[in-house]
One Martini backbone bead per residue (centre of mass of N, CA, C, O) as a GRO file, in nm:
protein
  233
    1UNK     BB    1   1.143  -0.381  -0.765
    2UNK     BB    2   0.930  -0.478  -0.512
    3UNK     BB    3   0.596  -0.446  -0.333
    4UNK     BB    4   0.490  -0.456   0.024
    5UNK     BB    5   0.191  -0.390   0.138
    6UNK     BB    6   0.076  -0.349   0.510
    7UNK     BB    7  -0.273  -0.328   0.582
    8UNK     BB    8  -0.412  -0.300   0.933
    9UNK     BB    9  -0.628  -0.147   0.983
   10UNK     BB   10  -0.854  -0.210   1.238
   11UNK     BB   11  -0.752  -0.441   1.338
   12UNK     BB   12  -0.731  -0.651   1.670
   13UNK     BB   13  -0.493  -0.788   1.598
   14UNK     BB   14  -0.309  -0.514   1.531
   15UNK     BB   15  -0.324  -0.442   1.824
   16UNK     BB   16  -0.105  -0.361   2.062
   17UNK     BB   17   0.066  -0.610   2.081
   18UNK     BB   18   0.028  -0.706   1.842
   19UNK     BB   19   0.165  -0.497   1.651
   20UNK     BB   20   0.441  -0.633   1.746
   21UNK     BB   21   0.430  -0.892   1.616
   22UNK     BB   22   0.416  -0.750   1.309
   23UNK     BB   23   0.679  -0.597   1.312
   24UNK     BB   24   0.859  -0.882   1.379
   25UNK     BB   25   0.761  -1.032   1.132
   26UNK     BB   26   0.832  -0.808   0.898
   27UNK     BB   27   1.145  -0.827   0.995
   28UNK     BB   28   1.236  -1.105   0.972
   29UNK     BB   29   1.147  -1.107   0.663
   30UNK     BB   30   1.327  -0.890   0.550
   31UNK     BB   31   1.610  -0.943   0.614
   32UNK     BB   32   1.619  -1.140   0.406
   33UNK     BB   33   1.824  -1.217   0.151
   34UNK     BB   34   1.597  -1.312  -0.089
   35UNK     BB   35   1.428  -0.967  -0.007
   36UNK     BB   36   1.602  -0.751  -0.070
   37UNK     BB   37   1.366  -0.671  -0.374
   38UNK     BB   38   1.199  -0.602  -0.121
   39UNK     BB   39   0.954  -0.359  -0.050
   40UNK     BB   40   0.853  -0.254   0.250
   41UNK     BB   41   0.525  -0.189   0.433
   42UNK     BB   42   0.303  -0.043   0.651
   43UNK     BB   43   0.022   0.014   0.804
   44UNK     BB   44  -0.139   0.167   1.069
   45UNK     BB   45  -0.280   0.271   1.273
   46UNK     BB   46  -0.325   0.612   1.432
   47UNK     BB   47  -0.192   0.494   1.708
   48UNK     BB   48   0.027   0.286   1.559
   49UNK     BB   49   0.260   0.479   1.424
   50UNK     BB   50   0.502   0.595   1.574
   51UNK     BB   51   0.565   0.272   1.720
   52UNK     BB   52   0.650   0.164   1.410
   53UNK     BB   53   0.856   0.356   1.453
   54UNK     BB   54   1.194   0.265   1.386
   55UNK     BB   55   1.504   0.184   1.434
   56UNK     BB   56   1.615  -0.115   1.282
   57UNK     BB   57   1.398  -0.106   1.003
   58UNK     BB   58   1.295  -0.304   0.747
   59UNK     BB   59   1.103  -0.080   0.655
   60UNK     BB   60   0.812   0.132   0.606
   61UNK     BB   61   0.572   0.393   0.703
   62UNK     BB   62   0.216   0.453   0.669
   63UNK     BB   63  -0.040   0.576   0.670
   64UNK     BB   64  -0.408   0.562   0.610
   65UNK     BB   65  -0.478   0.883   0.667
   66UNK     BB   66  -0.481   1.212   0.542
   67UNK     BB   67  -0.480   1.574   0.572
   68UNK     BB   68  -0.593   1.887   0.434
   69UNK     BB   69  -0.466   2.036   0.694
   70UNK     BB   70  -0.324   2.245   0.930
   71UNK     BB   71  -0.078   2.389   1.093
   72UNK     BB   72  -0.221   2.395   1.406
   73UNK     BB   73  -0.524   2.512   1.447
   74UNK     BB   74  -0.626   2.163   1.454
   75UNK     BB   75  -0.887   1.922   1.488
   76UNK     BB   76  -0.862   1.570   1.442
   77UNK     BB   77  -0.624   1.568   1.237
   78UNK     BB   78  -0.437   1.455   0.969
   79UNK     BB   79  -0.103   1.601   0.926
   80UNK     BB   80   0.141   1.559   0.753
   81UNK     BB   81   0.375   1.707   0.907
   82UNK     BB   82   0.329   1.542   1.140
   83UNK     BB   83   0.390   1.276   1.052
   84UNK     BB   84   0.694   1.338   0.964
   85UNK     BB   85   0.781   1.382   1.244
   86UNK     BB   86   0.729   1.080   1.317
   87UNK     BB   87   0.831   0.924   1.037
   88UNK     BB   88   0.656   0.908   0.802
   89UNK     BB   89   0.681   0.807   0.467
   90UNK     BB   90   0.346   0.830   0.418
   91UNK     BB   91   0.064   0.754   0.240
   92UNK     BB   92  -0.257   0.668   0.204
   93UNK     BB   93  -0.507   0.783  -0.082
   94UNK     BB   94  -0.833   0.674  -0.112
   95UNK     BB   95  -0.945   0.401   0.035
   96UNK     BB   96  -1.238   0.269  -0.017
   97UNK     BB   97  -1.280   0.330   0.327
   98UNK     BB   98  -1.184   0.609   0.258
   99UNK     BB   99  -1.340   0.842   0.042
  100UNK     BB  100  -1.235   1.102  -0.136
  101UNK     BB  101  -1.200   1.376  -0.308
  102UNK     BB  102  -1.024   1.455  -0.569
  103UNK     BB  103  -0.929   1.755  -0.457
  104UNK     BB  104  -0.775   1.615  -0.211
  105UNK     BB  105  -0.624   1.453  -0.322
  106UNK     BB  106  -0.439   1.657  -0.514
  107UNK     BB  107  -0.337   1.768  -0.253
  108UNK     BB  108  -0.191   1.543  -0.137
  109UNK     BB  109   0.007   1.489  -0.332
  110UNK     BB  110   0.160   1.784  -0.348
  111UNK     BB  111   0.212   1.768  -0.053
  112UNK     BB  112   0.426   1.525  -0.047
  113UNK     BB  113   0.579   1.603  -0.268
  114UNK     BB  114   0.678   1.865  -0.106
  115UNK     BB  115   0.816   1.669   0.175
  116UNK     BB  116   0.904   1.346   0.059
  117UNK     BB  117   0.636   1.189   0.054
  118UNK     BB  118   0.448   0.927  -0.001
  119UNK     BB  119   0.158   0.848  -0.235
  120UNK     BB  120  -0.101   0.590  -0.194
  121UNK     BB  121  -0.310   0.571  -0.461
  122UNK     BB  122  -0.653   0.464  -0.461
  123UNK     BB  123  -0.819   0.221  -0.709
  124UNK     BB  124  -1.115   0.060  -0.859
  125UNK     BB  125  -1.016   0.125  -1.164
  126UNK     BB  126  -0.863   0.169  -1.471
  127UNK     BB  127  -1.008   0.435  -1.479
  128UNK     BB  128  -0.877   0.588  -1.220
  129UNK     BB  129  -0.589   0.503  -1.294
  130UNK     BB  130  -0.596   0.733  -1.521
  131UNK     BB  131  -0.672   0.986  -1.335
  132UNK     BB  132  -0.457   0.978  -1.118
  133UNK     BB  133  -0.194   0.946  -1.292
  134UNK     BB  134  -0.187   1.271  -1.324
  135UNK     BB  135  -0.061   1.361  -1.064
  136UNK     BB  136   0.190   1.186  -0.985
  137UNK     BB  137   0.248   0.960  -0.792
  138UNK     BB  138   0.404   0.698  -0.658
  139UNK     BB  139   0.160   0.510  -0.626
  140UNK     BB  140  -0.124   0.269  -0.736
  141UNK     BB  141  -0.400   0.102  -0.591
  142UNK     BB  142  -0.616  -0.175  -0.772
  143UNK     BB  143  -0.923  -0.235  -0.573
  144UNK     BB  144  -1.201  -0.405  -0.585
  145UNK     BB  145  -1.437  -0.370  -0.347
  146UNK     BB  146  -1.574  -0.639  -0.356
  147UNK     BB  147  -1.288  -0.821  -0.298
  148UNK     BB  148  -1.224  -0.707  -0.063
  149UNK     BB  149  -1.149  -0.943   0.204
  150UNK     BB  150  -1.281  -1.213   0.022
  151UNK     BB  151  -1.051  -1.432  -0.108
  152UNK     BB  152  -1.116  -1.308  -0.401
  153UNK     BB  153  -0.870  -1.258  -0.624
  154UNK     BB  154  -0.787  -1.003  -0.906
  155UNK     BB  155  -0.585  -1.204  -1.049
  156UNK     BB  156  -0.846  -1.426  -1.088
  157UNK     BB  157  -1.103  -1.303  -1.123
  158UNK     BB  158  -1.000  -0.968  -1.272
  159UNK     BB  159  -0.730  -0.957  -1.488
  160UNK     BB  160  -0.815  -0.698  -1.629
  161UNK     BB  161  -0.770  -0.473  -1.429
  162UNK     BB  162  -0.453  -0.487  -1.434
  163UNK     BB  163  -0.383  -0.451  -1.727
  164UNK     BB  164  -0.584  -0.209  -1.764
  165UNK     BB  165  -0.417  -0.078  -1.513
  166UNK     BB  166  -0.136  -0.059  -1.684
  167UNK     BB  167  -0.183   0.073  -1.930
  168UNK     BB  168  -0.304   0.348  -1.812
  169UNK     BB  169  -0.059   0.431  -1.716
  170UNK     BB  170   0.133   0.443  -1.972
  171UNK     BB  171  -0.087   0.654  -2.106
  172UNK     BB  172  -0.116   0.917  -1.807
  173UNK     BB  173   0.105   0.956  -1.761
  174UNK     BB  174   0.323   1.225  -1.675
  175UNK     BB  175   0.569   1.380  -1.778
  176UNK     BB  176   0.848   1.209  -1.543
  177UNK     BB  177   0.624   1.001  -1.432
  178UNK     BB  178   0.627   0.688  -1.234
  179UNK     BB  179   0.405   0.513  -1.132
  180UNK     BB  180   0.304   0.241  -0.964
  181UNK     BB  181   0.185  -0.065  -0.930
  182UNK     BB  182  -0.079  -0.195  -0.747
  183UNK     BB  183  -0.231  -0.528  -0.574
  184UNK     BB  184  -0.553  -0.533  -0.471
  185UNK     BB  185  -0.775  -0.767  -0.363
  186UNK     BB  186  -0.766  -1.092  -0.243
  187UNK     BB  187  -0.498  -1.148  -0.096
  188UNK     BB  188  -0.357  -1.473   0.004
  189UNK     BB  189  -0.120  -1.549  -0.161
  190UNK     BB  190   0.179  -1.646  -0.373
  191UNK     BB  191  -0.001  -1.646  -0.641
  192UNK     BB  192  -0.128  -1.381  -0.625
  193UNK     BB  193   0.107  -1.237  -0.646
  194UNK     BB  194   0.261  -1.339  -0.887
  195UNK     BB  195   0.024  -1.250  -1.083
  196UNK     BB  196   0.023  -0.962  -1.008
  197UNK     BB  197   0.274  -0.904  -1.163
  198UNK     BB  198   0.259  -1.069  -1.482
  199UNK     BB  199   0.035  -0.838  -1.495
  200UNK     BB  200   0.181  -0.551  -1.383
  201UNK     BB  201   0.272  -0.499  -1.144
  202UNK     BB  202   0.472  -0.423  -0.848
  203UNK     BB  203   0.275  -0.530  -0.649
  204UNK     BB  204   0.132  -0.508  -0.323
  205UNK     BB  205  -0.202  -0.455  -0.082
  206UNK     BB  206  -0.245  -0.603   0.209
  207UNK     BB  207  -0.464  -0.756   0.468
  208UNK     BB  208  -0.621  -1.007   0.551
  209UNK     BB  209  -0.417  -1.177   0.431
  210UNK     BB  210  -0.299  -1.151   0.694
  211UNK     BB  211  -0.386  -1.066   0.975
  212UNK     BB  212  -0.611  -1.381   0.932
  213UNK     BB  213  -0.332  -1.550   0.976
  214UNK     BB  214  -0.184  -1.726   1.148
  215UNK     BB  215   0.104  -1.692   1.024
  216UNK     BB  216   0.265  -1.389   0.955
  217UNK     BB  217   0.556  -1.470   0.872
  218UNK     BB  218   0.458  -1.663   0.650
  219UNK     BB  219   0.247  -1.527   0.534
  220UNK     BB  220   0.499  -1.295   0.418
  221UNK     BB  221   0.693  -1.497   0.303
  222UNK     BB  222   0.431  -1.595   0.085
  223UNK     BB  223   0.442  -1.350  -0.107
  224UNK     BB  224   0.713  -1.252  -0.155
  225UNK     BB  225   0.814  -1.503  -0.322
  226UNK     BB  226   0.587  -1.427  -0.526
  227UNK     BB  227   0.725  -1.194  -0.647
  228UNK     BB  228   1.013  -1.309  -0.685
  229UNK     BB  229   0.902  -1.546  -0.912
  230UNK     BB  230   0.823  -1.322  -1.096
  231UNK     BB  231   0.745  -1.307  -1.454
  232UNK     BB  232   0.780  -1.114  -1.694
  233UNK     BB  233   0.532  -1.063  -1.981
   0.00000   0.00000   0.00000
């Protein structure tokens, strides 16, 4: 299986009806029959996850971002419990664009495998994916700060980073822990898929690379085929 997490952030694109039509962007690719072995995954603004679920979707929707806050008397914040009571299959966790301690990263994975909730810690580099990897996330996502949204793909500018946080991965998970691996900034094209997979990812975290594409179809499509065309070096 491989893994396609398309992360909307703050995009005016991907907002009020824009989002709708990335919805139906994304459920008319993952319908098809040729990517059967692609799991999809929204990430979209908290504004728009609510409205991302919905029953006949073949996707699954993430969070952007949750708190370790509780539920009841809290105000302001994304609370897991509640996030999972409207559909959320789990979050993002320490993406680049809002990171977060250490302390709180470990308490939100704890906290999310305990609800059966999905999360999706994020990686600066080979070294944190090393680090976050003891925690036993569910998949870790490695992204140099300075290449997102760059269009200059780390599967090309710095194939070493996606390697050694392969490398990283199998030798600091915790026994029984599995955490699978994304490849993220500037991924644009259906190569730096395909190239981010033979290098060891299980699959992509795309944001601008979708959201700035003129046809959000095709261009879901082309990284898709990019997944499923790679080949296991």
């Amino acid at each position: 299986m491989k893994y396609f997490v398309i992360n909307a952030k703050n995009y005016s694109e991907a907002a009020g009806n824009g989002l709708e039509n990335l919805i139906g962007a994304i459920n008319d690719v993952a319908k098809k029959k040729e990517f059967k072995d692609v799991e999809f995954f929204l990430s979209p603004t908290g504004f728009g996850l609510a409205s991302s679920i919905r029953s006949g979707s073949s996707f699954r929707v993430l969070a952007q971002h949750l708190d370790p806050a509780v539920v009841g008397a809290s105000t302001g914040f994304s609370v897991p419990e509640i996030a999972k009571s409207f559909g959320a299959a789990g979050s993002l966790i320490n993406h680049s664009e809002h990171r977060i301690p250490f302390e709180e990263i470990e308490r939100l994975v704890v906290r999310l495998h305990q609800l059966g909730m999905i999360s999706v810690v994020c990686a600066k580099d080979d070294d944190e994916v090393a680090k976050f990897s003891k925690l036993g996330p569910d998949f870790i996502a490695v992204e140099p700060p300075e290449l997102i949204g760059s269009g200059r793909a780390v599967s090309k500018v710095k194939p070493e980073i996606i390697t050694g946080s392969r490398d990283a991965l199998r030798k600091s998970r915790p026994p029984g822990s599995t955490p699978k691996l994304l490849c993220g900034a500037g991924i644009v094209d259906g190569i730096d898929a395909k190239l981010s997979v033979e290098m060891g990812s299980d699959g992509v975290l795309v944001a601008s690379g979708i959201i700035k594409a003129q046809n959000w179809g095709n261009k879901i499509e082309e990284l898709a085929k990019g997944l499923i065309d790679a080949q296991r070096r």
